[in-house]
Every structure is written in C-alpha cells, then in structure tokens.
LUMLUM-534289 format. One record per residue (C-alpha): residue in three letters; residue number from 1; x, y, z. Coordinates in steps of 0.02 Angstrom, whole numbers, plus 50000, padded with zeros to 5 digits. Example, Ala and Ser with C-alpha at 12.3 -4.5 7.8 and 13.67 -1.06 7.14 Angstrom:
2
('ala',1,(50615,49775,50390))
('ser',2,(50684,49947,50357))
***
This chain:
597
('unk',1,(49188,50733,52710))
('unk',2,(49047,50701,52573))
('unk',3,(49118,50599,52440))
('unk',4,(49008,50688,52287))
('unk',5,(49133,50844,52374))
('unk',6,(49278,50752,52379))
('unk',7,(49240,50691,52196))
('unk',8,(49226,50880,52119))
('unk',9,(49359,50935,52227))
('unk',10,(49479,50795,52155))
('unk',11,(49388,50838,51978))
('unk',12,(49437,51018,51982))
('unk',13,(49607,50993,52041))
('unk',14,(49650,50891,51899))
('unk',15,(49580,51007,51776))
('unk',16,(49691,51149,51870))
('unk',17,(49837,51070,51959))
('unk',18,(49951,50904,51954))
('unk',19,(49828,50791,51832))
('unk',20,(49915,50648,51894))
('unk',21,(49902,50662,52078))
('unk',22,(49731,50705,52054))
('unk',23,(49714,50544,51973))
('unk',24,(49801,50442,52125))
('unk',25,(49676,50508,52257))
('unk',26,(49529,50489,52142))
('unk',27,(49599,50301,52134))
('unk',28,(49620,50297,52317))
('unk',29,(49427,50332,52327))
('unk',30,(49375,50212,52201))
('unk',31,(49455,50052,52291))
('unk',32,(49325,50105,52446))
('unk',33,(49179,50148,52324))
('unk',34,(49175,50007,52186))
('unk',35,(48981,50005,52197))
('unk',36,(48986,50187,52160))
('unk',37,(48947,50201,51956))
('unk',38,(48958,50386,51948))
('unk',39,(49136,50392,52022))
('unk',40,(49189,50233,51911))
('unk',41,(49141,50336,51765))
('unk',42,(49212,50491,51807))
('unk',43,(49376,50395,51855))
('unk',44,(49352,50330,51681))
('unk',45,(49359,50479,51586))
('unk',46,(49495,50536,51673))
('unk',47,(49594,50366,51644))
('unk',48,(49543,50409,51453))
('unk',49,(49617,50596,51459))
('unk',50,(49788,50528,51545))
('unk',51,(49795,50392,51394))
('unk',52,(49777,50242,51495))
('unk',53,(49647,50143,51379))
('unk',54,(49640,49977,51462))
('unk',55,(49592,50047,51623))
('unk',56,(49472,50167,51563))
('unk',57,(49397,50003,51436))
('unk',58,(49393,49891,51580))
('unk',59,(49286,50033,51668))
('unk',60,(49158,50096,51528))
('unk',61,(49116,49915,51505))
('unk',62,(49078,49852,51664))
('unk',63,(48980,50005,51655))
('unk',64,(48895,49967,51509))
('unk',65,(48879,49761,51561))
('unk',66,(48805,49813,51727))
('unk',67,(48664,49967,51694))
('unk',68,(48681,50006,51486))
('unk',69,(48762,50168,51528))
('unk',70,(48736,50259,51377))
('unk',71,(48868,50389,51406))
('unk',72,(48989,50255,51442))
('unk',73,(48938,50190,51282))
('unk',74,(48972,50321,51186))
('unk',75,(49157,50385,51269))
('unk',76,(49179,50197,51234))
('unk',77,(49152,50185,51031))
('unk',78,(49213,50349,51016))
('unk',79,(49398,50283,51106))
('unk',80,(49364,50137,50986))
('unk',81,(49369,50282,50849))
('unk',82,(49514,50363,50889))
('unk',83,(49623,50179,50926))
('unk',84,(49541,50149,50732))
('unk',85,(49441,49987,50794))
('unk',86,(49286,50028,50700))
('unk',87,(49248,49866,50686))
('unk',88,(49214,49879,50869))
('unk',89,(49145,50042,50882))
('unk',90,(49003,50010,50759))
('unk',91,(48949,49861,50857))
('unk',92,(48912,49974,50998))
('unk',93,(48858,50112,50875))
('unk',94,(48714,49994,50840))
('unk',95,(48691,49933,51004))
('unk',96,(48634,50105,51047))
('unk',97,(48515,50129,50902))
('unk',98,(48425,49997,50916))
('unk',99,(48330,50094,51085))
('unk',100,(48394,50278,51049))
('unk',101,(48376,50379,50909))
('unk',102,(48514,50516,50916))
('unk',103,(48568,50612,50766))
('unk',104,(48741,50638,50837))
('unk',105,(48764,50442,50837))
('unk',106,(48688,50418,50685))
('unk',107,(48826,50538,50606))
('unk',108,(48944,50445,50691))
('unk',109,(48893,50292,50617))
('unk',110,(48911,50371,50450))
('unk',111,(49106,50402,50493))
('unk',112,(49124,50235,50545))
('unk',113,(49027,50134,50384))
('unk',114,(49162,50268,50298))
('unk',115,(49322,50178,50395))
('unk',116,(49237,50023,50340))
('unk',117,(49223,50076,50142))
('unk',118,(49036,50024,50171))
('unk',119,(49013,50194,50082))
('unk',120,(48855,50177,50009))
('unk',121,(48766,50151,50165))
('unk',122,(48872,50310,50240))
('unk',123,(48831,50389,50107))
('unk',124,(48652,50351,50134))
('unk',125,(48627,50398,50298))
('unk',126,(48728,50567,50227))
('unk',127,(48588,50594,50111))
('unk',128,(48455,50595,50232))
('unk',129,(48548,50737,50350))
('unk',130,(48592,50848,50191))
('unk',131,(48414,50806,50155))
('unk',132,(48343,50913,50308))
('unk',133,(48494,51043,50299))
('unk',134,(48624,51042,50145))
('unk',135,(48737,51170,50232))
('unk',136,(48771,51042,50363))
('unk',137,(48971,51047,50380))
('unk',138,(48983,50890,50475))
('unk',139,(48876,50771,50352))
('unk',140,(48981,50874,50208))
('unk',141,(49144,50809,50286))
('unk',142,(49087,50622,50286))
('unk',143,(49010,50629,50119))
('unk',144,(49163,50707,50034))
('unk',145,(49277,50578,50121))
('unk',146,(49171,50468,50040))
('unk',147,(49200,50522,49865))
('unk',148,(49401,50518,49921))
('unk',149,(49423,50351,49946))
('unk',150,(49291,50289,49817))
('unk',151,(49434,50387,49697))
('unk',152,(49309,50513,49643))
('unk',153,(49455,50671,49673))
('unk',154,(49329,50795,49575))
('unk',155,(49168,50749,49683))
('unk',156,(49255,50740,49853))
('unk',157,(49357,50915,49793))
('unk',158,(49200,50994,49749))
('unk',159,(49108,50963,49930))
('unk',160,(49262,51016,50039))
('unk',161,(49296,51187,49941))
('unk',162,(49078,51214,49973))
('unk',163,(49134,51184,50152))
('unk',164,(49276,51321,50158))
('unk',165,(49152,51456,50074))
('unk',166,(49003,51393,50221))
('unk',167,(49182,51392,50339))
('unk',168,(49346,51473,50292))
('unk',169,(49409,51394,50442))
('unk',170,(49369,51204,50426))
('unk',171,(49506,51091,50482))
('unk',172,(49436,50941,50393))
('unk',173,(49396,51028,50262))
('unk',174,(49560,51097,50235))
('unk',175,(49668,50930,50293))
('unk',176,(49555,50828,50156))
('unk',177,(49599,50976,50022))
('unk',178,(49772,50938,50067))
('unk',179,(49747,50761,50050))
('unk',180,(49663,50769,49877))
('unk',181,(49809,50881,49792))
('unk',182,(49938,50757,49879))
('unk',183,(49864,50608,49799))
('unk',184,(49853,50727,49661))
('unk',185,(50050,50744,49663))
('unk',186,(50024,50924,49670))
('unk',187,(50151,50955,49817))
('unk',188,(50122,51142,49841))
('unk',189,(49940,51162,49829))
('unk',190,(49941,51005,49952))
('unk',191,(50059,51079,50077))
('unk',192,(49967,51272,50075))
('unk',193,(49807,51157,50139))
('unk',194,(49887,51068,50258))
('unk',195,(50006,51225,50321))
('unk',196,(49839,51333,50340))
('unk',197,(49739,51210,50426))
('unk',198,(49896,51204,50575))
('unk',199,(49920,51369,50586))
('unk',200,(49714,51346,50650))
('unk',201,(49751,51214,50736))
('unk',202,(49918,51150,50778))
('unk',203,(49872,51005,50878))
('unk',204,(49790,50894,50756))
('unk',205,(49873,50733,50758))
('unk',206,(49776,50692,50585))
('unk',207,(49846,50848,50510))
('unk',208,(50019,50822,50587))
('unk',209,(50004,50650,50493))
('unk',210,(49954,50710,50316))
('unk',211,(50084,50833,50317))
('unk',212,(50219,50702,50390))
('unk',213,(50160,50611,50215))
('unk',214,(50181,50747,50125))
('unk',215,(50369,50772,50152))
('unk',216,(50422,50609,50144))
('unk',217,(50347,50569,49979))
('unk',218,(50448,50741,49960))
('unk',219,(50598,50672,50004))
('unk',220,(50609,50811,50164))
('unk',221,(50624,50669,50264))
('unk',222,(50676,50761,50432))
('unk',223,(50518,50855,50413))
('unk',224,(50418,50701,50399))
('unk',225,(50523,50649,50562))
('unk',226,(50473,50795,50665))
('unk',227,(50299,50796,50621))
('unk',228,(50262,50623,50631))
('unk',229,(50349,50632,50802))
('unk',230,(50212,50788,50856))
('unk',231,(50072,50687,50789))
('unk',232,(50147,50551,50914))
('unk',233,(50133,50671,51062))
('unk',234,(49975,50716,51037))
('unk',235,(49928,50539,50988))
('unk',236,(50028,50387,51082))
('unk',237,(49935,50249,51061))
('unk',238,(49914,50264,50870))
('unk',239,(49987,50124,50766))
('unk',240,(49967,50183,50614))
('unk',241,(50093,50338,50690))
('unk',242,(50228,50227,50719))
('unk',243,(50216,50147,50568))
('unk',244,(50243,50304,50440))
('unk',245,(50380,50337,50578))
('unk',246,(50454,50164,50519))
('unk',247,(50436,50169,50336))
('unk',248,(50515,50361,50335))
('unk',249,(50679,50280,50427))
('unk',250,(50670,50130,50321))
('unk',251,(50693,50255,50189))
('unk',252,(50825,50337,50262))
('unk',253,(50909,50160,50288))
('unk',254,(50916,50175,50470))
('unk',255,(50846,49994,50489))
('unk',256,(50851,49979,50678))
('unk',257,(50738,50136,50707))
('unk',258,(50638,50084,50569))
('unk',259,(50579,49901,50657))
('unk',260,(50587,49984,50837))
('unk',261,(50438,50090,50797))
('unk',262,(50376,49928,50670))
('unk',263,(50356,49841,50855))
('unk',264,(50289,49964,50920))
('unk',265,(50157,49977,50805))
('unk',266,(50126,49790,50811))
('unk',267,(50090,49794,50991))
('unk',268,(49952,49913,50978))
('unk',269,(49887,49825,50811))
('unk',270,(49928,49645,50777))
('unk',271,(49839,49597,50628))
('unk',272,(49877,49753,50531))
('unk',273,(49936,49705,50356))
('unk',274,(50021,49879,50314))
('unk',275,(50104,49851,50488))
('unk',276,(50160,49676,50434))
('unk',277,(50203,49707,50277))
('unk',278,(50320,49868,50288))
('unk',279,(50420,49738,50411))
('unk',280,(50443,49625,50291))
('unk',281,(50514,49752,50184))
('unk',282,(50656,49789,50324))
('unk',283,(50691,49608,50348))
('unk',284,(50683,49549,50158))
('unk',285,(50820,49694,50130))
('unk',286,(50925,49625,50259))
('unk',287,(50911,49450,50181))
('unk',288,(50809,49390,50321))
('unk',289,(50673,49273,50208))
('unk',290,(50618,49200,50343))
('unk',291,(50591,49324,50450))
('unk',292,(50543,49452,50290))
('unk',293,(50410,49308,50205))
('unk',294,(50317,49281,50368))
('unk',295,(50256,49488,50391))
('unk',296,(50256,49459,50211))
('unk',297,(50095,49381,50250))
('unk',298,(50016,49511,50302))
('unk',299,(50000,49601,50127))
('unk',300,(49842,49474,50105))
('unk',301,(49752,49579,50221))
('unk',302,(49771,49753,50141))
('unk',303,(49624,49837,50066))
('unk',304,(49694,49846,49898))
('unk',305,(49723,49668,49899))
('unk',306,(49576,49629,49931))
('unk',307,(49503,49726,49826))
('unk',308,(49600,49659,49671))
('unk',309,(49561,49498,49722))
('unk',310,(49370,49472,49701))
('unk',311,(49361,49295,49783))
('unk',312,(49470,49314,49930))
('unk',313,(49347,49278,50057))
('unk',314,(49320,49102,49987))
('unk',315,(49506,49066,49936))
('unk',316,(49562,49121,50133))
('unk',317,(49462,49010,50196))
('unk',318,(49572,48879,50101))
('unk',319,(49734,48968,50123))
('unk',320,(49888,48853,50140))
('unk',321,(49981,48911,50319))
('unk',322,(50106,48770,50362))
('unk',323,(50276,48807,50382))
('unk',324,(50340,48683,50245))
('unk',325,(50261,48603,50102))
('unk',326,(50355,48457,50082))
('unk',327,(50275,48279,50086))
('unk',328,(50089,48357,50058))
('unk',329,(49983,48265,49940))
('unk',330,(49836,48358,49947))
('unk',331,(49765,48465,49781))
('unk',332,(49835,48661,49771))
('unk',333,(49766,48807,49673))
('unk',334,(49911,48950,49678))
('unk',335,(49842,49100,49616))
('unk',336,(49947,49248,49556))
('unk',337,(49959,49416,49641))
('unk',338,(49901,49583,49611))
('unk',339,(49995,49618,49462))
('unk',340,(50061,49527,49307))
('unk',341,(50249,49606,49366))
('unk',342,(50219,49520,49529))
('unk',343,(50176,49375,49437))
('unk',344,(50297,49339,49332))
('unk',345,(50409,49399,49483))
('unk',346,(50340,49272,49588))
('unk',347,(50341,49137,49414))
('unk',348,(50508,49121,49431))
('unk',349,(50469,49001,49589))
('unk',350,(50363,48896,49498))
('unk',351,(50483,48792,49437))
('unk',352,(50510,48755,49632))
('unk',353,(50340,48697,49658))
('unk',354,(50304,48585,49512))
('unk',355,(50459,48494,49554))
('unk',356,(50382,48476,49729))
('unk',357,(50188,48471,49716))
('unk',358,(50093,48347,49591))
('unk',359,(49933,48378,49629))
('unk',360,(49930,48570,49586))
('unk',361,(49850,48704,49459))
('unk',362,(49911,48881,49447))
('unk',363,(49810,49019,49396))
('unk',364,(49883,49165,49279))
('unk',365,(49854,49318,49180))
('unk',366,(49778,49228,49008))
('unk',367,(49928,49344,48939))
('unk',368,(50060,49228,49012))
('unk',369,(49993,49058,48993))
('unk',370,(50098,49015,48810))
('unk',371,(50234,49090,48908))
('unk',372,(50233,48984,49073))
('unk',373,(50187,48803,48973))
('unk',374,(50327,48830,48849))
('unk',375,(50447,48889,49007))
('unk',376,(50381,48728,49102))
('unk',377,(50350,48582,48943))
('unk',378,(50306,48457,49060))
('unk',379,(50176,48540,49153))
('unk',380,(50076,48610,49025))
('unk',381,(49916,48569,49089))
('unk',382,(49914,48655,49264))
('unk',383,(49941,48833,49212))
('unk',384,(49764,48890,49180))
('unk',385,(49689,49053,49148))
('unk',386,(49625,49166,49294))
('unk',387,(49487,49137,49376))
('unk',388,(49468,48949,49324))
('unk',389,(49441,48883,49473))
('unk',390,(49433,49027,49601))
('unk',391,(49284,49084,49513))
('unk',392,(49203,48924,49501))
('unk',393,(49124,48851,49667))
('unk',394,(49122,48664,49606))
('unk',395,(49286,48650,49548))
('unk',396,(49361,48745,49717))
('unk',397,(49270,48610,49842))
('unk',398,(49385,48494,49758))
('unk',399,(49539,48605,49808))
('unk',400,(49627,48561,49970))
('unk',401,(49748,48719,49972))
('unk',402,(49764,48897,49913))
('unk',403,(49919,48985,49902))
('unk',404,(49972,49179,49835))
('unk',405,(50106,49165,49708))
('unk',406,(50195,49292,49823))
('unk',407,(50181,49158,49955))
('unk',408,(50282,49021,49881))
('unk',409,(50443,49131,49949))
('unk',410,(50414,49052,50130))
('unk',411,(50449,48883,50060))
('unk',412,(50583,48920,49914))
('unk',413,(50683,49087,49956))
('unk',414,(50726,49053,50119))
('unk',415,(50916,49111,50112))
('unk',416,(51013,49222,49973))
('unk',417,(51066,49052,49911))
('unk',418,(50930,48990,49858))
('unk',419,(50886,49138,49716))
('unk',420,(50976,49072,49567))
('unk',421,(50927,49259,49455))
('unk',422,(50920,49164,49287))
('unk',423,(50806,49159,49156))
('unk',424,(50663,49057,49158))
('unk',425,(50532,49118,49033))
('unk',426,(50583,49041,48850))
('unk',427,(50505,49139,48690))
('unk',428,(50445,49073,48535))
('unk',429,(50584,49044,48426))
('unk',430,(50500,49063,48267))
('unk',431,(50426,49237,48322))
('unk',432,(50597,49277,48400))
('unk',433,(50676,49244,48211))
('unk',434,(50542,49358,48133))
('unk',435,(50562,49527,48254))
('unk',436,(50761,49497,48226))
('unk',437,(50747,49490,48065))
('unk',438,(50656,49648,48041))
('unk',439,(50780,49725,48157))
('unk',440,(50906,49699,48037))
('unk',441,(50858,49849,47920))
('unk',442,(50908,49939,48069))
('unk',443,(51099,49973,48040))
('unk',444,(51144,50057,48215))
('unk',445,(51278,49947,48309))
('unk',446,(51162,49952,48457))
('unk',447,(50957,49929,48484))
('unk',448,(50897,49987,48666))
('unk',449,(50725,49987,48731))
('unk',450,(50654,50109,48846))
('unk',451,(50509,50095,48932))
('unk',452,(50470,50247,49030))
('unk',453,(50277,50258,49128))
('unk',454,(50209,50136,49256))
('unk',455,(50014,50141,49267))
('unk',456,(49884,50073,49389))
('unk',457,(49968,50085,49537))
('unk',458,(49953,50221,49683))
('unk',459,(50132,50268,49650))
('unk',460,(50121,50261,49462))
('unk',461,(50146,50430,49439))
('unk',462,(50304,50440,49563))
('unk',463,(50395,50285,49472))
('unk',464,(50367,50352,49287))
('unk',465,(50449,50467,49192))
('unk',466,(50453,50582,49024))
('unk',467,(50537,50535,48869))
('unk',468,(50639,50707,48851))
('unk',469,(50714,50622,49005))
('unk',470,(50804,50509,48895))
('unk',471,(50871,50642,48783))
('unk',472,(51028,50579,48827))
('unk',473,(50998,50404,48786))
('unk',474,(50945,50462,48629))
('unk',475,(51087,50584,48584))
('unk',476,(51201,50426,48591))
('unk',477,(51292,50375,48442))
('unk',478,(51255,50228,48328))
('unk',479,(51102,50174,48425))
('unk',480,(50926,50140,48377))
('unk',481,(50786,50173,48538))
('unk',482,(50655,50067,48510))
('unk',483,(50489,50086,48594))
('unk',484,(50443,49956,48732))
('unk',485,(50293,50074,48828))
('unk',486,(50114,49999,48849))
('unk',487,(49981,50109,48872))
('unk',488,(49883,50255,48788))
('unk',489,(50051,50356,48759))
('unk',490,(50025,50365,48545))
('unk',491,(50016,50555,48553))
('unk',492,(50177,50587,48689))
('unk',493,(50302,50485,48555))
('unk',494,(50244,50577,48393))
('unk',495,(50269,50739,48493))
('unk',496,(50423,50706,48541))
('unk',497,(50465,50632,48373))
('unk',498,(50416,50791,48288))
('unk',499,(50556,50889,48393))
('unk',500,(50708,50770,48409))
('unk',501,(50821,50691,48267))
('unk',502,(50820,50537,48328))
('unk',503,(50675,50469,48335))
('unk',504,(50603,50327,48455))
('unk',505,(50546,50196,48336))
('unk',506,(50381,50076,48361))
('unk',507,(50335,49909,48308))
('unk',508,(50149,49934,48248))
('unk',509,(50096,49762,48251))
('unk',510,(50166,49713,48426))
('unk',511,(50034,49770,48538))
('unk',512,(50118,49796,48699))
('unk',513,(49993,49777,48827))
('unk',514,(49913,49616,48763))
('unk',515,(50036,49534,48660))
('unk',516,(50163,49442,48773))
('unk',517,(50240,49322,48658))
('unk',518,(50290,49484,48531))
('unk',519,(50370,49596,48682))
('unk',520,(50471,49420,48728))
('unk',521,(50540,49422,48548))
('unk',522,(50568,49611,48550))
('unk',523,(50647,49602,48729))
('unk',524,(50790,49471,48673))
('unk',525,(50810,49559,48520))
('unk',526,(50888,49697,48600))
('unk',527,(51075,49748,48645))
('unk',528,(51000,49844,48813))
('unk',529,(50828,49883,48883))
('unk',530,(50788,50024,49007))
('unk',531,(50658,50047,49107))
('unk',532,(50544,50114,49244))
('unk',533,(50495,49987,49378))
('unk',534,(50360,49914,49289))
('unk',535,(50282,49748,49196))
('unk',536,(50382,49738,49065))
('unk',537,(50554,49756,49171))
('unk',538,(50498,49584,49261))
('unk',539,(50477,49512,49092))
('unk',540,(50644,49582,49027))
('unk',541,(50736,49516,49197))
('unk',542,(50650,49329,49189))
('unk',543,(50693,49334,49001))
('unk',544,(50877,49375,49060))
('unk',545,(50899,49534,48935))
('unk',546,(51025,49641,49008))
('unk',547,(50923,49776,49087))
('unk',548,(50952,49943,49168))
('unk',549,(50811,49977,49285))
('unk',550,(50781,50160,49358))
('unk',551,(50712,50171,49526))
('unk',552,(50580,50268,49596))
('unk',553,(50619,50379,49746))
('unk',554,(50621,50265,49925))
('unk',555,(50443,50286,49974))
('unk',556,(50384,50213,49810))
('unk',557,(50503,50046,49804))
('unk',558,(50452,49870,49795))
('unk',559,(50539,49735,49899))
('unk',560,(50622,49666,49741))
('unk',561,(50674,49837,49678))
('unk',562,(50749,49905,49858))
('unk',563,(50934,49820,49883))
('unk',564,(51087,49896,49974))
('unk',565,(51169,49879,49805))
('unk',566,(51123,49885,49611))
('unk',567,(51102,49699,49610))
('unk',568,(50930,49612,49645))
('unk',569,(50929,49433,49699))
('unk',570,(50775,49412,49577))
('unk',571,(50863,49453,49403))
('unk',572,(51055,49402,49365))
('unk',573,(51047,49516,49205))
('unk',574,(50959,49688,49283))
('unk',575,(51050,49815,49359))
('unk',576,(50968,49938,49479))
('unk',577,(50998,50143,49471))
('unk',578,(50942,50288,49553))
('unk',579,(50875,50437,49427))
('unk',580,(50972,50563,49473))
('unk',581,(51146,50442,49438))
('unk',582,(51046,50399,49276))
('unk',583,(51029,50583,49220))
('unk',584,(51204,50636,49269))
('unk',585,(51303,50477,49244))
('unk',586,(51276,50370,49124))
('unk',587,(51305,50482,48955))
('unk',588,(51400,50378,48849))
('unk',589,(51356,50188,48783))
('unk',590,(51515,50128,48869))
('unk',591,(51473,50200,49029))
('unk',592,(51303,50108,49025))
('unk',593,(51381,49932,48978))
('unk',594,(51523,49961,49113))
('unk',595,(51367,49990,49245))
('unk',596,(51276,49829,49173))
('unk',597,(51443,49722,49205))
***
C-alpha cells in the first residue's frame, strides 16, 4: 500500500475514530520511515494534539536541526507559548525573522516581548500594525495587555471596550475586561466579563483560570476548585494551573492537596519562584523552616521582587547559597526586603548575625537606622542606609556575600525553638517621656491605637479596612482611640469625626510615614494597638506593645501572619484575629484583654 495513503488514511481516522490507536499505527510506520520528514512532522503534530510534548519537541527539532522546517518552527514556539517558556519561544521567534518576514510572527513576537514585560518594544512593533490598520483586533489585544501589566487600568480598559464595539464577541477582550475590574476589586463587573466570555467559549483554559481567581479571592472557594480543575482538563501540562489549585487548598487548610499539586507544578516548572514560594508557605505553617526557608528562596525570582529591587542582577551574582554560615570570614552586605514590615520582620534576626558575622554591613530603610544602632549599641557602624553599597560598584567589588534579610531564616529559624518573639527594637527614652507626657491630659483609663489601611501592595485593598468598622472600638467606655494610620487619609478621619462622639484623636507633629522614632514612642505609650496587617503592626510587635492584629481573608496572608492559631512565632505580644470574630466578638474592653492573654 502507498505510504502517503496509509499516512491520510491513519490522519483521518484519528480526526474521526479512536485518536489513540490512530496514533499507535502512525508510530508503527514511523519506526520503518525515520528518513521520512513529512511523516515525522505529521506524527508530531499529532503527538502535540494528544499532549505528549517531549515527543512531539524531540520531533519538531530534529526537524528544524536537520532542514530549518519553518512550520516545525513555528508549532514549536507556539508549544513553547502555551507551556509559558517564552524565553524559548522568542529565540526561535527570531530565528525565523532573521530570513522571513511574516506579519503573523511578528505579532507573535509582540505577545511574547509582552510575557517578557519588554513592553515597549511590544508595544512598538504594536504601533507599526495599528499604524497600517487601527481596527486590527489582534494588535489591540497585545497593546491593551500591555497597558495591564504596565498598571495603566484606564489605558488598557479603554482599548479592550474599542475591541467589544469592533467585536461584541471577543474572548480576550472580554477575559482582560474581567481581569481589569478584578484587579479593580470590583467582583461583579469582573465576574459578568468573565461569565459572558464562557458562555462564548467554554473551553478556554485562560478564562477558566481568571474566573478560578476570581472566586477564591471571593472566598467561593469550591468554585475556584471546579474551575481551576476544567482549566486543568483542557490544559494538563500547565504549572501555573496546579499552582492556583495549591494555594486555593492551602487556603482551605487542606495541606496535603495543597503540596500534591505544589509538586506537580514543580515538575513541569522548576525554577518558578511563585511555585517555590507558595510551598514555602505550606511548609513554614507546618513549622517546617527548613524545608519552608529553602522554597523560600524562590521569592528572589518573582517579578515584583525584582522589580523593587533595582540592583538585583549585580547583588545575585554575589548571593550567599551555603547551607550554614558559620566559620565564614569573608565580607557580607545583607540587604533588606521589599518592604520596611518585612524588614523590621526580618530585623529581628539581626541580632543572630552580628553575634555570628564580623565582617558585615546591613542595608536599611534610612527610616530605621536610629532604630536598629540604638537596638544593636555595639554595632552601630554596620547598619547603613539603602543603597550604600548596592548602588555603588566600587564599594560592592569589595563585598564577598549578599544576602536578603528574608534569607537569614535558613541559618537562624530553623525549628519553633529558636524564635524567641521578644522585643528587640528599643525607643528613645527621652522622646518616649515627651509623647507620655502629653498623653497624660488624656484622662480615659485606656489609650488604643488603630491603624486601619495597608497601601502599596497588590492586596492592599483586601487587607484594609474603614474606620466605621471600628465603631465598636470606639463606643467602648473610658477609652481614648488614638490615630496610628500613615498615608493620605486627613480627609476620611475628619469625616468620620464630624459624625461620631468619640472622636479618633491625632498627634500633628508625629508624621507617621517618615517619623519612626515618634510612632516608637506613641506605640509603647499605649494600653493596646490594633491593626491591619501592615508596617506599623511589625513595629508594634518588635517593640513588644500588646497588639491585636486583624487578618486579611486567606488568599491575602503573609507567612508570618498565617498560623493554625492566634499566636505568631514572630511577636510574643501580638495576637492574631479573623474580621469577622473582630466585628462580632470582641465588644467589650475585657473581652479584648482576655483575647490578648
């Protein structure tokens, strides 16, 4: 029988019939015809459409080694696409540029430099489409996912609603309109996207995702479940699948499904911080350090690390990756984490190191350095303001070692043992003497601080609350509130002061962003301080106030923050609550101590 026959018989019958036996005989074939290109490639494509990537890798790149096949080529980035290795698909993106000029590669490019956040040369290559026709969808799509993750919400919102007038229909149009009013935190407007753009298309593992998202930032966890799980189906080989499938059981507490599907996604992406990191999560709540600081390590990979840290590429070239640190002579630079929270988190191991390390200078937010040299007397002279050294190329040849604040828990948290929770920071006592003395006008029995918004983080919005959610805290007897919130919030407390009796009182000449030293002195002034998860609840917990911190929901919980119990390892004198126990619960002063005991 002609084989070209027997090819398009075997072709047809797995488009028609039993996919899989159709792939067995075409295999058959293919061990007696390995010189045959055309039936390698087919058998390829099919390996590709029955989800076994290796084989059909192995295939399109002999293919491509052995005759440039330029179809094989482009099945071959465009797998690299879907498995999100755009790393590797825009190396062969190129590769086919450089001798053919196709606009549907070219666009493709685009969507990869996008993956890449090299968005001004997608965006340039955008440009010159829109250029020739400004009503063309695809170009629209990249362009507007563009704006998205550049943060431009109004730009990228703009573009995709011009795409559903040109399109009613437009699945990416619609998912990304989803996406915006998610990241928006306006749940329904987000969900009407997403729901319209499935009932199009139901089989869109991307929308699938994005709605998955959705619900568990919701809280509708066993919606998340089952659409993560479709998205799966449809999807197999996608890490990134497995790991929202983790972090939505981690939230549930179900840890063993949680790091079942965290393996799973490690096997299909290694290096991936988010991967690594929402491990170490799972492990650091089970009080496995060692286990929880080594994924740990892959936070220093994550985009928004990096992106907070401007000199990463020449400190991770230096980055400290022993196993222990003792007995090393050589010079280290630690240099603090993404936040000043973290920081001072991460501070509290400090003491640890200097003990340990000589020859070492640590980096800080200039907002912290009185803090940290009065905290650690003798070592004044190696806490030094950001950016000292990291920023300076002569003075970093002479450093032997970087290490992340964050970092240091590999080496000095390694059991539950070895977190003593007390206060480290020490305030100035002449300040301190000051603020209490001008507290003493205040005749209430009891001064508590609230602190209620958390700013400049993605789930800033989802950790912070309003101040008539304190009414209760308020409507307490014999109690002053006194006002402990950074941030532009001036016109929220005289509005609410202008409604309620008792009023939240400020300090005007403690600037509580900036001024470190005066939030210290306010901080131990108090009888009680609560909080959102933010800064100044890591300063309150290092300066051992007693401290009643509200959590945010699951999804948006630090490792420190998320404990089986209202303890954290981190802080003897905070106490952790949910909101809803908060709002319901605690309604009387004595209630509130009892909890803090």
């Amino acid at each position: 029988m002609n084989l070209n026959f027997q090819i398009n018989n075997l072709l047809k019958e797995f488009e028609l019939g039993d996919k899989l036996r159709a792939y067995k005989k075409l295999q058959k074939i293919f061990k007696e015809n390995k010189q045959n290109n055309l039936l390698r490639y087919n058998l390829a494509v099919i390996q590709e459409n029955l989800h076994l990537n290796k084989e059909a890798r192995e295939n399109y790149n002999y293919l491509i080694d052995t005759e440039n096949n330029l179809k094989a080529m482009i099945n071959l980035y465009n797998l690299d696409i879907r498995e999100v290795k755009f790393n590797e698909a825009l190396r062969i993106i190129n590769k086919i540029l450089k001798v053919n000029t196709i606009d549907n590669v070219y666009k493709d490019k685009a969507f990869v430099c996008l993956k890449l956040h090299k968005f001004e040369e997608a965006k340039k290559i955008c440009a010159y489409y829109l250029n020739k026709n400004d009503k063309d969808i695809s170009t629209l799509i990249i362009l507007g996912q563009c704006f998205f993750d550049e943060g431009n919400l109004d730009k990228a919102k703009k573009i995709f609603n011009d795409i559903v007038v040109i399109d009613n229909n437009n699945l990416s149009a619609l998912n990304s309109l989803g996406r915006i009013y998610h990241t928006k935190r306006e749940v329904v407007k987000a969900e009407q996207f997403f729901l319209k753009a499935l009932a199009i298309n139901g089989k869109s593992y991307h929308i699938l995702n994005n709605i998955a998202g959705l619900y568990r930032e919701s809280g509708k966890y066993n919606e998340a479940l089952d659409y993560y799980n479709r998205a799966l189906v449809l999807n197999p080989n996608n890490a990134y699948i497995y790991n929202n499938l983790a972090k939505t059981y981690f939230d549930l507490n179900n840890h063993d499904d949680a790091k079942k599907n965290s393996f799973k996604a490690l096997e299909l992406k290694k290096e991936d911080g988010d991967i690594q990191k929402a491990l170490s999560f799972i492990y650091l709540k089970d009080f496995d350090f060692i286990n929880g600081w080594n994924y740990f390590e892959g936070r220093l990979n994550l985009d928004d690390f990096l992106e907070k840290n401007i000199s990463i590429e020449k400190l991770n070239k230096k980055i400290f990756r022993k196993k222990s640190i003792k007995n090393i002579n050589s010079k280290f630079l630690i240099v603090r984490e993404q936040g000043v929270g973290d920081e001072i988190l991460y501070g509290s191991m400090y003491g640890d190191l200097l003990e340990q390390i000589k020859n070492v200078s640590i980096e800080c937010d200039k907002r912290l350095i009185k803090l940290f040299k009065r905290s650690f007397p003798r070592h004044k002279t190696k806490f030094l303001k950001l950016g000292s050294i990291s920023n300076d190329n002569e003075k970093l040849k002479k450093v032997d070692h970087v290490l992340y604040a964050g970092s240091l828990g590999r080496f000095y948290r390694n059991d539950i043992n070895s977190f003593s929770g007390k206060q480290y920071l020490k305030i100035d006592d002449k300040k301190f003497k000051e603020i209490k003395a001008r507290l003493l006008k205040f005749k209430s029995k009891y001064k508590i601080g609230i602190s209620w918004k958390s700013f400049n983080n993605k789930y800033s919005s989802d950790k912070s609350l309003n101040l008539s959610d304190f009414k209760h805290i308020f409507n307490l007897p014999n109690t002053n509130i006194i006002n402990l919130q950074y941030g532009d919030i001036k016109e929220e407390v005289n509005k609410f002061n202008n409604i309620t009796k008792n009023k939240i009182l400020s300090f005007e000449n403690i600037d509580l962003f900036n001024d470190f030293e005066g939030i210290s002195c306010l901080l131990k002034s108090l009888d009680l301080f609560i909080s959102v998860s933010n800064s100044t609840a890591h300063l309150a917990g290092s300066l051992g106030v007693k401290t009643l911190l509200i959590k945010p929901d699951n999804y948006a919980l630090f490792h420190y923050w998320n404990q089986k119990n209202n303890f954290t390892p981190w802080y003897n004198s905070v106490r952790l609550i949910d909101k809803n126990k908060f709002f319901k619960e605690l309604n009387t002063i004595d209630k509130i101590f009892s909890y803090l005991d």
